[in-house]
ZATIFI-492551 format. One record per residue (C-alpha): x, y, z; residue number from 1. Coordinates in pm, whole numbers, plus 50000, padded with zeros to 5 digits. Layout:
BEGIN
c1 = X | c2 = Y | c3 = Z | loba = NUM;
...
REM end
This chain:
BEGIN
c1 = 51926 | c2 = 48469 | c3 = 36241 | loba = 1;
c1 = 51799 | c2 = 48810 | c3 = 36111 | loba = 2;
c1 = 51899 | c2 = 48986 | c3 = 36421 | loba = 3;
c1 = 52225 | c2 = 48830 | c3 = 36455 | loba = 4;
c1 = 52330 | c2 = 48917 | c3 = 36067 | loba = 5;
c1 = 52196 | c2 = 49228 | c3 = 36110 | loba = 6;
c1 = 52423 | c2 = 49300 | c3 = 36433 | loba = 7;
c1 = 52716 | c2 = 49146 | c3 = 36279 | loba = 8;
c1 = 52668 | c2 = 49421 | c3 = 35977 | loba = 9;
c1 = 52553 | c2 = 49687 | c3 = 36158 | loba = 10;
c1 = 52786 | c2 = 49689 | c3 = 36522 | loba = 11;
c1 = 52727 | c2 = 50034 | c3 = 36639 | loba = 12;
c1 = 52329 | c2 = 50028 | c3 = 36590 | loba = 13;
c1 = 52138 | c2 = 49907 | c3 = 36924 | loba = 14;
c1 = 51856 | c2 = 49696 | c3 = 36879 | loba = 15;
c1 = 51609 | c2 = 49640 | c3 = 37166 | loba = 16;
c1 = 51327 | c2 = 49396 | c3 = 37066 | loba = 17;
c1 = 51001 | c2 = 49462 | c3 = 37234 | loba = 18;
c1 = 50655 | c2 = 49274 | c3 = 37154 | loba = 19;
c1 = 50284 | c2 = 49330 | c3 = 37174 | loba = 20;
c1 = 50015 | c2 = 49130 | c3 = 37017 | loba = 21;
c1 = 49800 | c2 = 49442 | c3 = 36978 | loba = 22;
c1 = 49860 | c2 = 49598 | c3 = 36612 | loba = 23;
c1 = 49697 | c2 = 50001 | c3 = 36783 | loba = 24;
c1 = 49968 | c2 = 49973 | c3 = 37061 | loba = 25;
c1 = 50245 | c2 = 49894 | c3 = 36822 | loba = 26;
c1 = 50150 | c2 = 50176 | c3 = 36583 | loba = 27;
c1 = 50100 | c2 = 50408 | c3 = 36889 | loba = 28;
c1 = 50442 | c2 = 50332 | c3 = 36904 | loba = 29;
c1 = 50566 | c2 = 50412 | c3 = 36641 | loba = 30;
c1 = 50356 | c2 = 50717 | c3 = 36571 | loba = 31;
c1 = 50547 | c2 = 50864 | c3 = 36880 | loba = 32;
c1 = 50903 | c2 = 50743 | c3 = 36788 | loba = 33;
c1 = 50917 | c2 = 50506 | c3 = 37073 | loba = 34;
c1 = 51015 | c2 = 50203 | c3 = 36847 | loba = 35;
c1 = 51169 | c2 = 50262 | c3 = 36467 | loba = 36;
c1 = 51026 | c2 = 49960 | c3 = 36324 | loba = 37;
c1 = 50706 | c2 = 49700 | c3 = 36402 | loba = 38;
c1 = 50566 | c2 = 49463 | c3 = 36219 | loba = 39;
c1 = 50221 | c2 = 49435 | c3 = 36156 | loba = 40;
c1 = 49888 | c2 = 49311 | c3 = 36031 | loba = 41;
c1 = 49728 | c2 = 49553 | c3 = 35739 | loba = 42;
c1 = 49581 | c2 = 49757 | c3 = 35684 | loba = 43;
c1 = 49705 | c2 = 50019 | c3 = 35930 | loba = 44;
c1 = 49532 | c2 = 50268 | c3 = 36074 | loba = 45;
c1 = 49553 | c2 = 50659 | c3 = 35961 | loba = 46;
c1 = 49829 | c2 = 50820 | c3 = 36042 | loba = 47;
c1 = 50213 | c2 = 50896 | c3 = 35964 | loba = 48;
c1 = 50306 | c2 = 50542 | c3 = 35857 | loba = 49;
c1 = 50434 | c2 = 50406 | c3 = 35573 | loba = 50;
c1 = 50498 | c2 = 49998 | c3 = 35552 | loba = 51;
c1 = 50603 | c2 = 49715 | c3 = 35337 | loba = 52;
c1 = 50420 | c2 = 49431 | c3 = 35292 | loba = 53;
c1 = 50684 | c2 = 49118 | c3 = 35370 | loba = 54;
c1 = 50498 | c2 = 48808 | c3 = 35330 | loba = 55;
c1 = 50131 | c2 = 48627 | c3 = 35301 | loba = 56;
c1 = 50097 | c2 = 48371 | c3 = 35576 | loba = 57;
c1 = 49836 | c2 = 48103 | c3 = 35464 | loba = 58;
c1 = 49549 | c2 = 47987 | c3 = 35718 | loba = 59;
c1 = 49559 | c2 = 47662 | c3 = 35744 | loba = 60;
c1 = 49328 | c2 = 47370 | c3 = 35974 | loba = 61;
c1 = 49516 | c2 = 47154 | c3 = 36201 | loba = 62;
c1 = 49347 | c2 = 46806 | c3 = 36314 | loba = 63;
c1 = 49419 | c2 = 46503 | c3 = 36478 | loba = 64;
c1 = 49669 | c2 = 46284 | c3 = 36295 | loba = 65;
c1 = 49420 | c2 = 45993 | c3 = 36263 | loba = 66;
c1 = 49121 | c2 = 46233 | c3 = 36194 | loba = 67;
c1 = 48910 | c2 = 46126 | c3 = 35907 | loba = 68;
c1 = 48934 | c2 = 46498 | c3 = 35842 | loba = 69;
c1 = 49299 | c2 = 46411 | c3 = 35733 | loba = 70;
c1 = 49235 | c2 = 46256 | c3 = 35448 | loba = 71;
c1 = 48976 | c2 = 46541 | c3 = 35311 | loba = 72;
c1 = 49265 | c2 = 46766 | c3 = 35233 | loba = 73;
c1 = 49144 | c2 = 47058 | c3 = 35074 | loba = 74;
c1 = 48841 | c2 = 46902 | c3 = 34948 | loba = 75;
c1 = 48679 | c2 = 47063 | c3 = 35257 | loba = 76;
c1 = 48427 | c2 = 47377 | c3 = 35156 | loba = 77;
c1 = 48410 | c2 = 47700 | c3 = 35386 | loba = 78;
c1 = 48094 | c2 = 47583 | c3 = 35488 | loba = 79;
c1 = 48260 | c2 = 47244 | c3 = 35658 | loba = 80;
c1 = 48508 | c2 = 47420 | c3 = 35777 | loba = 81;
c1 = 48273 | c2 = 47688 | c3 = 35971 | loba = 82;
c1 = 48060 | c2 = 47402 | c3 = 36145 | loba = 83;
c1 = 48363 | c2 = 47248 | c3 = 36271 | loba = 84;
c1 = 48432 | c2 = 47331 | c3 = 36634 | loba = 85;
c1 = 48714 | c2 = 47549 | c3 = 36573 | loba = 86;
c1 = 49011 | c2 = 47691 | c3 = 36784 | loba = 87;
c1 = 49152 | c2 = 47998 | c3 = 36662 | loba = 88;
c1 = 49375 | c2 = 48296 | c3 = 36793 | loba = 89;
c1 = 49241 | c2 = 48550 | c3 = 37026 | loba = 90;
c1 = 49470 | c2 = 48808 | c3 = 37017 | loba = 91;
c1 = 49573 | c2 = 48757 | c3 = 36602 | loba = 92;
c1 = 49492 | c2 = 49100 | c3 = 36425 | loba = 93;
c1 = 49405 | c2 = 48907 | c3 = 36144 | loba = 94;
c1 = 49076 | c2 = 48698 | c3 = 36297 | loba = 95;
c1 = 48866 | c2 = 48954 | c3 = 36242 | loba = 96;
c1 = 48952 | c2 = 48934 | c3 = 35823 | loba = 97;
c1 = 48907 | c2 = 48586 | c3 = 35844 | loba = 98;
c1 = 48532 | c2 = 48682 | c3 = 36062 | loba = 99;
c1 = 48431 | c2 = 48892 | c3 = 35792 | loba = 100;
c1 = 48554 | c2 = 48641 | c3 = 35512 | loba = 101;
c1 = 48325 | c2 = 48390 | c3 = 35676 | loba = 102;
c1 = 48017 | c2 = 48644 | c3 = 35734 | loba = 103;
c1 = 48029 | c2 = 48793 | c3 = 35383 | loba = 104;
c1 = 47893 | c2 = 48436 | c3 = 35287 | loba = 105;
c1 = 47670 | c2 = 48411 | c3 = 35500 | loba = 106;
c1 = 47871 | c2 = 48154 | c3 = 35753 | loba = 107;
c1 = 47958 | c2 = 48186 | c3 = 36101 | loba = 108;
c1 = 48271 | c2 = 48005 | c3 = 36249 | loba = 109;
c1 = 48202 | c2 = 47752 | c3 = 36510 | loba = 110;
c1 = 48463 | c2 = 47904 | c3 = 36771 | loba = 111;
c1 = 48488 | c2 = 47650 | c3 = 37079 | loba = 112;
c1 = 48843 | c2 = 47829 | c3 = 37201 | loba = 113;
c1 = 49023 | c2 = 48125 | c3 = 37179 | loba = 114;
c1 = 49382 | c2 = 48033 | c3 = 37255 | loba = 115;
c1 = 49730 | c2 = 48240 | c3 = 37196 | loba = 116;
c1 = 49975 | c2 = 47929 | c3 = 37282 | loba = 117;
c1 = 50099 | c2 = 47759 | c3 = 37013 | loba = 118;
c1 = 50191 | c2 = 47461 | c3 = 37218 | loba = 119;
c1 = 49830 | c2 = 47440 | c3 = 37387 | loba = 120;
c1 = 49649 | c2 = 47484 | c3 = 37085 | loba = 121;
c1 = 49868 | c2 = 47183 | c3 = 36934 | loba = 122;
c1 = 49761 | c2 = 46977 | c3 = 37215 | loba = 123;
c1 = 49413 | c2 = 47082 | c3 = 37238 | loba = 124;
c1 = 49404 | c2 = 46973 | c3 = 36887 | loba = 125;
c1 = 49589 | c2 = 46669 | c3 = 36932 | loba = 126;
c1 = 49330 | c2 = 46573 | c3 = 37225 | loba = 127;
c1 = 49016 | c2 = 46585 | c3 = 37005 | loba = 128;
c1 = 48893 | c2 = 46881 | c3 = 37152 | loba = 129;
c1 = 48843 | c2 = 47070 | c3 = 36796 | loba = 130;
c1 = 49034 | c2 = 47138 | c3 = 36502 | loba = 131;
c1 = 49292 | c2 = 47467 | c3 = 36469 | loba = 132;
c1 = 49188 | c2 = 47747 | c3 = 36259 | loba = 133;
c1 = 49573 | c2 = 47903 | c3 = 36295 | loba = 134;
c1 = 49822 | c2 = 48083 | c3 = 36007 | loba = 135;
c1 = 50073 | c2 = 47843 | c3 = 35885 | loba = 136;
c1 = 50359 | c2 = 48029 | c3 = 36087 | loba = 137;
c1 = 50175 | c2 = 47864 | c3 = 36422 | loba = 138;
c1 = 50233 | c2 = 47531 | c3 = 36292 | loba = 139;
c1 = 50467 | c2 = 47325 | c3 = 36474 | loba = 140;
c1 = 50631 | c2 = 47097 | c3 = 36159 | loba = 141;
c1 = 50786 | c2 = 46848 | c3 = 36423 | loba = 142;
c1 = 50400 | c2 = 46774 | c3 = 36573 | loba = 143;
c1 = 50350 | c2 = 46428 | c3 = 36481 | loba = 144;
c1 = 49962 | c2 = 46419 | c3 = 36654 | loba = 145;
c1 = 49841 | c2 = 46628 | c3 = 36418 | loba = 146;
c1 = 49807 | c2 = 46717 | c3 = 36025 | loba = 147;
c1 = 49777 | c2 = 47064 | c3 = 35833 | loba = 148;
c1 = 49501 | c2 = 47080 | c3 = 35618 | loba = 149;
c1 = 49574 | c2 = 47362 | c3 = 35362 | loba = 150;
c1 = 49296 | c2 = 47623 | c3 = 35327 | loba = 151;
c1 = 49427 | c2 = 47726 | c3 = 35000 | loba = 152;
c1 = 49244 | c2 = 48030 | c3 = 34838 | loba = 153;
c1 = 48915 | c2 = 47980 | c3 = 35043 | loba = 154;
c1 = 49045 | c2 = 48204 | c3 = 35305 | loba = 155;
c1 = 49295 | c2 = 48439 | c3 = 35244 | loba = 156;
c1 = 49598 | c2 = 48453 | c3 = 35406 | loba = 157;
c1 = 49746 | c2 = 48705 | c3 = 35669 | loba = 158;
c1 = 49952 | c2 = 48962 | c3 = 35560 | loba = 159;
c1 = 50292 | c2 = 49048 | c3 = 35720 | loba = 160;
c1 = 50444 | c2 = 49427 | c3 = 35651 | loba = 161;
c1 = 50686 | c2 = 49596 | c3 = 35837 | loba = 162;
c1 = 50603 | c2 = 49952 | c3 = 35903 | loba = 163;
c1 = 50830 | c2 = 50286 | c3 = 36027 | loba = 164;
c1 = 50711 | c2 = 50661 | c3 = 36105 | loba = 165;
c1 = 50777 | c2 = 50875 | c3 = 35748 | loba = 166;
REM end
């Protein structure tokens, strides 16, 4: 919708989308005017960037539907959560915040997969074969095999920005 509003505003100003889930490519990027705009994961490295930050996207667990995890909500500590056999991104820029969030008390996550596609995680999860440890964007809302468990403040959320070359 953003694209097509921004077209329908803008006429004479080509966009050309182009994706990467590496955060140092994108910047690379931008650092030598190949793209205008990316968004990314804070904080950036050094260099001639400035950035907005756009949105927090919570963490959240997804679980089997019929899970007794379900009904836990967020009554379940870090600790729980970090002994659970736990799917999570491989490629997310933000993982290794949520690594050291875990570390710095002490924890280490359970990781059983490292998966990219939303659709596979979904029915990994939905299979029993662990529980998602996945932003809230990644969430399928139409999924009816599975639950979000909100994380709430235990882990804190990834950070959207949009950054440009000053």
């Amino acid at each position: 919708v953003l694209v097509r509003r921004f077209k329908e505003d803008f006429p004479k100003v080509e966009i050309e989308l182009s994706e990467s889930a590496i955060d140092d490519e994108l910047e690379a990027r931008l650092e030598r005017g190949e793209v205008d705009l990316s968004f990314v994961m804070p904080p950036l490295r050094e260099g001639p960037f400035e950035m907005v930050e756009l949105m927090r996207d919570p963490w959240v667990l997804l679980v089997p539907q019929d899970s007794p995890l379900a009904t836990r909500g967020d009554q379940l500590t870090l600790r729980e959560v970090a002994a659970l056999p736990l799917i999570a991104p491989r490629l997310c820029a933000s993982l290794g915040q949520i690594h050291a969030h875990f570390r710095a008390r002490g924890l280490e996550p359970n990781y059983t997969y490292h998966l990219d596609e939303n659709n596979i995680v979904h029915g990994m999860v939905a299979a029993g074969a662990g529980v998602a440890l996945i932003p809230e964007l990644a969430v399928d809302p139409n999924d009816e095999r599975v639950t979000v468990i909100q994380l709430g403040p235990k882990v804190p959320p990834r950070v959207i920005a949009l950054a440009w070359h000053r």
